[in-house]
Each structure stands twice: as C-alpha cells, then as structure tokens.
N, C-alpha and C positions, 0 to 999 in steps of 0.2 A: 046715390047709394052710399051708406055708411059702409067703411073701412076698416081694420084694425091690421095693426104688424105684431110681428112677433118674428125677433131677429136673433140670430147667434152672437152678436157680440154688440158692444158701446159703438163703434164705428158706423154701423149701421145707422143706431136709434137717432146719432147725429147728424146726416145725412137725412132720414126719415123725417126730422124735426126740423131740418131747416127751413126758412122761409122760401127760397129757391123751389123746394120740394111742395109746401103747402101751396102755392101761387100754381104750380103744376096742376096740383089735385084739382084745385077749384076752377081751373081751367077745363078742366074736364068732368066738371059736375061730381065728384065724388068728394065726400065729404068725411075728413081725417076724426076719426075717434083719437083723443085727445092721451094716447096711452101707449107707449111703444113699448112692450114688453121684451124685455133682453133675458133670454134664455141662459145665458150665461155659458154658452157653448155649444157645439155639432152636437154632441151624444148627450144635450137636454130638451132634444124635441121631436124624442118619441110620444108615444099618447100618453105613457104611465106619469111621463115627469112635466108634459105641457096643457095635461088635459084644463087642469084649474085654472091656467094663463087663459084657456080659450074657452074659458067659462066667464071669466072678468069681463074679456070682450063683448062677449053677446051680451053681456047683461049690461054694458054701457051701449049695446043697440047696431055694434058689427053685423052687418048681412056677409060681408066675406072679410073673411082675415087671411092675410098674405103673410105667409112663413120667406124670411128671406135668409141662406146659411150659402158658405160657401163650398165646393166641390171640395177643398184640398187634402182630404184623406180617403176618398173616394176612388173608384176606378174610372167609374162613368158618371154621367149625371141620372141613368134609370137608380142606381147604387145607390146615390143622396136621397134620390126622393124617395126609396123604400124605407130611409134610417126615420122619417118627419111622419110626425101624425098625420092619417088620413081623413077627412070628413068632407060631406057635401059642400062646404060653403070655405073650406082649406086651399087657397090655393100656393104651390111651391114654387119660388124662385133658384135657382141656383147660379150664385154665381160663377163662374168657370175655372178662378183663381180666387185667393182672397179678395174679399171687397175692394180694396185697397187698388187694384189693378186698374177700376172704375175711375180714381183719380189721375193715372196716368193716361188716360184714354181721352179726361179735360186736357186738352193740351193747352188751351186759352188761357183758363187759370191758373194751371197748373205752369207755363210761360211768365203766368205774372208775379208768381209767387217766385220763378227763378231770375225773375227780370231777365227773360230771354224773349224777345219777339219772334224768335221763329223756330223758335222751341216748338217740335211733333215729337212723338215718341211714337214708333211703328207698329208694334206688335202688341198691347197693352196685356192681355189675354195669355199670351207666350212667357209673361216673364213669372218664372215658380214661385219667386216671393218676391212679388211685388212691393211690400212696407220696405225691404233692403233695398232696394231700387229706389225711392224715392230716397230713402238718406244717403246712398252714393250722388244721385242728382243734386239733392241739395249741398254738400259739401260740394260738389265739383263746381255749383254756377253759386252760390253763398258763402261757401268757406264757414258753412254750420250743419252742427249734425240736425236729426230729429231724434229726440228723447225720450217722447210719449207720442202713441198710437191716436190718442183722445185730441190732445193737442192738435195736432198737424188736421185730422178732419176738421176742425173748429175752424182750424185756420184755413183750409179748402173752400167749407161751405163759407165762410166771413169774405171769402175775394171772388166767391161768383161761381164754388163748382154747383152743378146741377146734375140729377142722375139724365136731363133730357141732354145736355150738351156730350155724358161719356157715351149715351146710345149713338147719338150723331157720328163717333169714329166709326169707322171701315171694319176695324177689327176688334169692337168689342161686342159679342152677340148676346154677352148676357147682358146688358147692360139694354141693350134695346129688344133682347126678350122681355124684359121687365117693363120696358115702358109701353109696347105691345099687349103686354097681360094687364097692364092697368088702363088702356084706351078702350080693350075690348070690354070692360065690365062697363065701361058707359055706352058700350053698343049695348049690351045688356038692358040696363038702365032703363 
C-alpha cells in the first residue's frame, strides 16, 4: 500500500524521512511516496488550504495519506481532528503534545545524545512543552543549549530516534497510536 504524509511542521517531515522511519514502513509492506508535505502549521489543514497538497499525493499514487499535527491548541483530540481535512483515504494522527514529546519518550537515544545511560524520562506526554524540556535536559547533562527545532530532530533521527522506539514507552500513546494506525493498513493490505 502506497502512502503519503502531510504534517504540520519540519519536525515531522524529519522524522517521516528518516531512514529509521523508511526501514519501519518497508517492514511492514507499506511503501513511502517519496513527498512529505509540510503544511506549515495546525490552522493549514483544513480542506480549503490542504486540498491541493492531497491532490499532489494521489497523483504520485497515495492510496492513504496520514495527516500527522499536534493537539497543542486544542481541548481534546475529537477538537484536532474536526480542525484536518476529511476524506475517505485521510487518515488523522494527533499527537498529544508536540511532536517533540515523541523524542523524550526515546529514552535510548535520547540517553545517548545526553550521554546518560540511565537516562528515562517518565511522563513524555505530560510535559506542555516538551522542545523547552529537551533544552533544559540538554544544558543540565551537556552544558549546551538547543538553538533550532530542525537541528536537534536531525540529530535525534542521526543517533537512532525511531517513532517504533517512542511507541515502546508506557506513557507515550500517541506515539504508538501512530504506529498501530500504520500496522493496521497492512492488515488492510
């Protein structure tokens, strides 16, 4: 089954594109349209402003394209999914926090990147802004900030994050909603 994404931010498409990520897909017989469309935010993927994004895809050969944005201006996640174009072959991720919560939920990598071996972080999901969490982490066990958003994903996905390793925490359920919604379309399949 052909694929396609269409995410609210860079963070995403980075993650989406990684090799971690592809090795996933292909493990599960779904095969990555070669195009991760970055919306360029929550309030650009209603139908009016994403319809052409999800016109690109099909016409590179998407059977479902996976909109992936995060809750954080939302009440609930029924909330998010009302804001996201609906269509038969549209399916909605939300994540619960920002994406970003995803990497703290790596504890493995996100360990090695602090060069802490026994680095967890408990509640991944729980923290409101998870991007300021990783730059207090990282000055507290580095003695350096993070600068850029793009950056630090780069360097997530380059030491081994994977979205299958942040579903594996306890407490990150979007994270392994996502990887449940993307195993079930190869039951489909």
């Amino acid at each position: 089954m052909k694929i396609g994404f269409i995410t609210e931010g860079h963070t995403e498409k980075i993650i989406l594109k990684s090799d971690g990520f592809q090795e996933y897909l292909e493990a599960h017989d779904l095969e990555f349209v070669h195009e991760v469309i970055v919306a360029g935010g929550k309030d650009n993927l209603t139908r009016d402003k994403v319809e052409s994004n999800v016109k690109i895809l099909r016409d590179k050969g998407a059977e479902i394209i996976l909109v992936l944005r995060d809750l954080d201006d939302c009440l609930n996640i029924e909330e998010a999914n009302s804001k996201i174009m609906s269509d038969i072959d549209i399916v909605k991720v939300i994540a619960i926090q920002a994406i970003e919560s995803w990497f703290l939920a790596d504890t493995v990598t996100l360990g090695k990147i602090l060069e802490s071996q026994d680095f967890y972080f408990e509640k991944p999901e729980e923290e409101m802004s998870p991007f300021e969490k990783l730059r207090a982490l990282r000055f507290q066990y580095k003695n350096k900030g993070i600068g850029d958003k793009k950056l630090f994903a780069k360097m997530m996905v380059n030491n081994g994050f994977t979205v299958k390793n942040a579903s594996e925490h306890p407490d990150c359920p979007s994270a392994k909603y996502f990887t449940n919604k993307l195993e079930s379309l190869t039951v489909i399949n």
